[in-house]
C-alpha positions in Angstrom: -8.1 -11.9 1.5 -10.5 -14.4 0.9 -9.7 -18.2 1.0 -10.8 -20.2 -1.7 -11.7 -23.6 -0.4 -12.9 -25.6 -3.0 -11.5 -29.2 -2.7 -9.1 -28.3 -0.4 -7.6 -30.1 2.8 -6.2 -29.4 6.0 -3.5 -31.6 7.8 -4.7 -32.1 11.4 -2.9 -34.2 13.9 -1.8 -36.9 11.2 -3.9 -36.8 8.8 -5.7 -34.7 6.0 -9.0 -33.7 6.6 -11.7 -31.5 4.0 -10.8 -28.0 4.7 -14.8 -27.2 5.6 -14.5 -29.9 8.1 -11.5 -29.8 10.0 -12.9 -27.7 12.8 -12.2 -27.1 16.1 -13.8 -26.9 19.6 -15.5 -24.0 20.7 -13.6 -24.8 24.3 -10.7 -25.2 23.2 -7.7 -23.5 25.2 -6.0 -21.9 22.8 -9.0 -19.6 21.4 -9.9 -18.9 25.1 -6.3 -17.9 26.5 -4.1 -17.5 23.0 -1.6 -19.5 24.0 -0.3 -21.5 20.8 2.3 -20.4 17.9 2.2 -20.1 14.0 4.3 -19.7 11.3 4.0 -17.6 7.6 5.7 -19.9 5.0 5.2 -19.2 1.3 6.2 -21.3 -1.8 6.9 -20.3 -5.1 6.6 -21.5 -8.8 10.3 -21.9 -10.9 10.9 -23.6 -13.7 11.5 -26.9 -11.8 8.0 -27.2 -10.0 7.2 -25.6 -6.9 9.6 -24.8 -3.8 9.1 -23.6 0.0 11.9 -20.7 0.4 13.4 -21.6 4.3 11.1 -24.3 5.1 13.6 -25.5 7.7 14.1 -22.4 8.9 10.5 -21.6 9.4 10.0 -24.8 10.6 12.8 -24.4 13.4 11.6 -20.7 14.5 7.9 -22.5 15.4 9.5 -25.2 17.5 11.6 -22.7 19.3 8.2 -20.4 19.9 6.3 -23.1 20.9 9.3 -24.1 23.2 8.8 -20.6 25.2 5.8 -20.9 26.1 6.5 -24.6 27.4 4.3 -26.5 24.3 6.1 -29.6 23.2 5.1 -30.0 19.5 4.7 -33.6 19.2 6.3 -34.1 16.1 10.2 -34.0 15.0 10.9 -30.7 12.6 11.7 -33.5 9.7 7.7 -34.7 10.2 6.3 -31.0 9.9 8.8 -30.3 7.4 7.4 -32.9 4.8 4.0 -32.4 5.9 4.4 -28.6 4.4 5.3 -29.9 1.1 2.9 -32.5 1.5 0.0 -30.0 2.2 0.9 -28.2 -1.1 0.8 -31.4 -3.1 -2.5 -32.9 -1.9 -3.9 -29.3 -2.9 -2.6 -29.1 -6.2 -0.5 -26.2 -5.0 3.2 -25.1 -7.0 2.6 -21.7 -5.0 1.0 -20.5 -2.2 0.7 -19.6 1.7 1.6 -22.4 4.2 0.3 -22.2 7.6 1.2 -24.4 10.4 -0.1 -23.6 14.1 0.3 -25.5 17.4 -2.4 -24.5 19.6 -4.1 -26.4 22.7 -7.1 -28.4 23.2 -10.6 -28.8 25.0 -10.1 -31.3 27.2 -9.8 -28.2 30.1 -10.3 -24.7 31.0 -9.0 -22.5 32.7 -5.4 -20.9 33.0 -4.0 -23.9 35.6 -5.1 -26.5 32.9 -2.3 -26.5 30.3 -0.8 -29.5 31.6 -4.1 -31.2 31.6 -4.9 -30.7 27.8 -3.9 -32.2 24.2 -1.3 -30.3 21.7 -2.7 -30.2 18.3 -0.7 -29.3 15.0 -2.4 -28.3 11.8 -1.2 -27.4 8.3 -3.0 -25.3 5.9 -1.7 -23.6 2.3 -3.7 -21.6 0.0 -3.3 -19.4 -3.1 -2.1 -16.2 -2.3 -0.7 -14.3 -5.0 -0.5 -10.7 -3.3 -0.8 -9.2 0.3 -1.0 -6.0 -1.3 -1.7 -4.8 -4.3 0.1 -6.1 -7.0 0.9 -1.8 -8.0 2.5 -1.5 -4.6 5.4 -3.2 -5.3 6.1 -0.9 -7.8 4.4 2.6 -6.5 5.4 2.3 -2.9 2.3 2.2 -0.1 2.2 5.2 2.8 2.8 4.1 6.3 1.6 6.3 9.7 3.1 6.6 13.1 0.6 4.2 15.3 -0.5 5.0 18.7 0.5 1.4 19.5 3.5 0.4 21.2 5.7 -2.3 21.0 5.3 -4.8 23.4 8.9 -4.5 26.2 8.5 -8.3 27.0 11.1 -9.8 24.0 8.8 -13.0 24.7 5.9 -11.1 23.0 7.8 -9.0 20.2 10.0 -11.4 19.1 8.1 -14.5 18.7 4.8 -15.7 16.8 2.6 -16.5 19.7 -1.1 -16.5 18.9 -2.4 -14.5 21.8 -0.1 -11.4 20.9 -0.8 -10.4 17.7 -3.8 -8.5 19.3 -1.3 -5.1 19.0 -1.0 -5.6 15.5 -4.1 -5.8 14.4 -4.8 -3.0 16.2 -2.0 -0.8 15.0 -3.1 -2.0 11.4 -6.7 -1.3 11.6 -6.0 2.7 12.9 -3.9 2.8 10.0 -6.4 1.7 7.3 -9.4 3.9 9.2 -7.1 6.9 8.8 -6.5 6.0 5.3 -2.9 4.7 5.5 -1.8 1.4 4.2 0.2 0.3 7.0 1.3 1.0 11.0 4.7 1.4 12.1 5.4 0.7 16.1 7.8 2.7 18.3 9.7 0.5 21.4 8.9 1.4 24.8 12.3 3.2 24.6 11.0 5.4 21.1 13.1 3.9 18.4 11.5 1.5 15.4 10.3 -1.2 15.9 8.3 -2.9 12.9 5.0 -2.9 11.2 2.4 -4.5 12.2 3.7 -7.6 10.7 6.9 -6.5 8.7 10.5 -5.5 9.3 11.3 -1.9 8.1 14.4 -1.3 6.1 15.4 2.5 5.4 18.3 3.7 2.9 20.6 7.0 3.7 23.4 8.0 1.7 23.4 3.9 0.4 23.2 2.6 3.3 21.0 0.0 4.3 19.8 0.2 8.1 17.2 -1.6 9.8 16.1 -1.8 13.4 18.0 -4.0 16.1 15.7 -7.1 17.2 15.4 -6.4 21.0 11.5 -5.8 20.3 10.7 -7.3 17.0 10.4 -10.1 15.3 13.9 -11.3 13.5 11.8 -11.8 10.6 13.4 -14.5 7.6 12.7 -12.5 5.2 14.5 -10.0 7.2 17.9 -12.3 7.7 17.3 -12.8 3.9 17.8 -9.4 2.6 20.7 -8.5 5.0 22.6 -11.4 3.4 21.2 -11.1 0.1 22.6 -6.9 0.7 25.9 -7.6 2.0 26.3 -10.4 -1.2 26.0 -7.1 -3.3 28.7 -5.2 -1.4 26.0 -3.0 0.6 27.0 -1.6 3.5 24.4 -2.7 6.2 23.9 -1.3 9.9 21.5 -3.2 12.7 21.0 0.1 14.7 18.3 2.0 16.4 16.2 4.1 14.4 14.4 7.0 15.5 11.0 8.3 13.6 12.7 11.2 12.3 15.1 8.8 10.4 12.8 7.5 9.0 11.0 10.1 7.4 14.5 11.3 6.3 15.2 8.4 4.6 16.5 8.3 0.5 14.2 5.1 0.8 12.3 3.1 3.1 10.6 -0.6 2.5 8.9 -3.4 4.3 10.3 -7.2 4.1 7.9 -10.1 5.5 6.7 -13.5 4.0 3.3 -11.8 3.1 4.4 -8.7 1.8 8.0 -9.8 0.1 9.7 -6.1 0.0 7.6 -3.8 -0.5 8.8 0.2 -0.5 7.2 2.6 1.5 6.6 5.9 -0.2 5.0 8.0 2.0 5.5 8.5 6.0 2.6 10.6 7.9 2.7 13.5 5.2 6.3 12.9 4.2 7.2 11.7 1.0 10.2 9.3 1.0 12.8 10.2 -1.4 11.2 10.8 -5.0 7.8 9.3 -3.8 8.8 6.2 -5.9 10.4 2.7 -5.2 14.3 3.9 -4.8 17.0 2.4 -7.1 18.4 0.5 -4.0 14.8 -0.9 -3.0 14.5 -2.2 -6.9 17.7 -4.2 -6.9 17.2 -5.7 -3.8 13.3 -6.3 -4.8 14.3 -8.0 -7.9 17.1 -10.1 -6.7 14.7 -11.3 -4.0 12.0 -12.6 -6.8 14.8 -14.2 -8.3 15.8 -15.8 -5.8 12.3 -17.4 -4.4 11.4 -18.1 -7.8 14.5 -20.5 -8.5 16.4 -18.1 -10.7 19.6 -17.6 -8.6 21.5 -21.1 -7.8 23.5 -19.0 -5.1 21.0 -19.1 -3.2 19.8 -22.5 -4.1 19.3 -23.7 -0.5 17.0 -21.3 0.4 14.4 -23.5 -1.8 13.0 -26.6 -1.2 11.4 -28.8 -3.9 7.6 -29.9 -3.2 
């Protein structure tokens, strides 16, 4: 994915800067050490302008990430909310990819110096229309067993700290070099644990299940299709899930900000059910883009107006 930067701006530490200018230092702790937290927040366009789907939410799970690694973010969740929608305004934006990060300064190094150094917050957004291909949300992508694990520290699985993501990139890029389109991660104790940045939900005799949270990330998109599943009278299980349940599966799909749901067709060799998006994947895929795109007044409060 390339970012297309013409005229755009960055919000850094109060105020909005050219987006080829707002740089960093090449000292600075956080791109040394990693230790810093992020958030994936995506708006949509409905038929009343643009809206961020869970910006409180979102906004809420940095602040408690940064909070675990002792970073006090120093603005209220109110200021970063509006400075989201703000961002998407001053870029001419009605949908698109928010990005806010909290990551350290330059003013020391070294791993005694966090104490010693500023906390800086920045807020990006750019068009992003597709993680994927647009066909794979209709065709299904295929997905192999990575030599990864899991992290077993719930500080690094279940939280968006910079310096961990180092596994998932990783996982992803064995996947793509042996022609897959996607990782999925055991737990140190051999159950599912996610991709290498989405939730996996399968589907067995029409039920949904999905891997407990004790080493992943309790993604919102996640949250958002067990409520949006239960809603439509689904029966839904939070369980451990071995490999071979998943390539058993009538169905199988990612959720996640970036890829939405997206179902997974094929496993190592396996095909998944009929080597097509399942019927149960479809209804839940299309209520979803109703729901981020304003069509669905239930779920109303999941929006909020730019």
């Amino acid at each position: 994915m390339f970012l297309n930067t013409d005229s755009k701006y960055i919000w850094l530490n109060g105020s909005f800067q050219p987006f080829n200018d707002t740089n960093i230092h090449l000292l600075s702790h956080t791109l040394h050490y990693g230790l810093g937290a992020f958030e994936g927040v995506r708006a949509y366009k409905t038929n009343d302008g643009g809206a961020i789907f869970r910006l409180k939410e979102h906004t809420e799970r940095l602040f408690d990430a940064a909070s675990k690694i002792n970073i006090s973010i120093p603005y209220s969740i109110e200021e970063l909310e509006t400075v989201q929608r703000d961002a998407m305004t001053k870029n001419n934006l009605q949908e698109g990819y928010i990005r806010p990060i909290v990551f350290l300064g330059s003013e020391s190094m070294g791993l005694r110096a966090k104490d010693l150094v500023s906390v800086n917050v920045a807020v990006a957004c750019w068009e992003w229309p597709s993680y994927m291909s647009p066909e794979a949300k209709e065709k299904g992508i295929s997905i192999i067993k990575s030599p990864y694990q899991q992290y077993e520290n719930p500080l690094y699985s279940n939280n968006k700290i910079i310096g961990t993501y180092i596994n998932s990139i990783m996982a992803l890029h064995d996947a793509l070099a042996k022609n897959a389109d996607e990782a999925i991660l055991l737990d140190k104790n051999g159950f599912i644990s996610e991709g290498s940045g989405e939730n996996l939900f399968i589907i067995k005799n029409s039920k949904l299940m999905t891997p407990k949270t004790d080493f992943c990330l309790n993604g919102l998109t996640r949250q958002s299709v067990i409520q949006i599943a239960k809603n439509l009278q689904i029966d839904v299980a939070e369980t451990d899930l071995t490999f071979e349940d998943l390539l058993d599966a009538d169905e199988a799909f990612f959720s996640g900000t970036a890829v939405e749901i997206t179902p997974i067709t094929k496993v190592n060799e396996t095909t998944i059910g009929k080597g097509v998006i399942g019927t149960m994947t479809k209804i839940l895929q299309s209520k979803y883009s109703d729901i981020v795109c304003g069509k669905d007044d239930t779920y109303s409060s999941w929006l909020t107006a730019i």
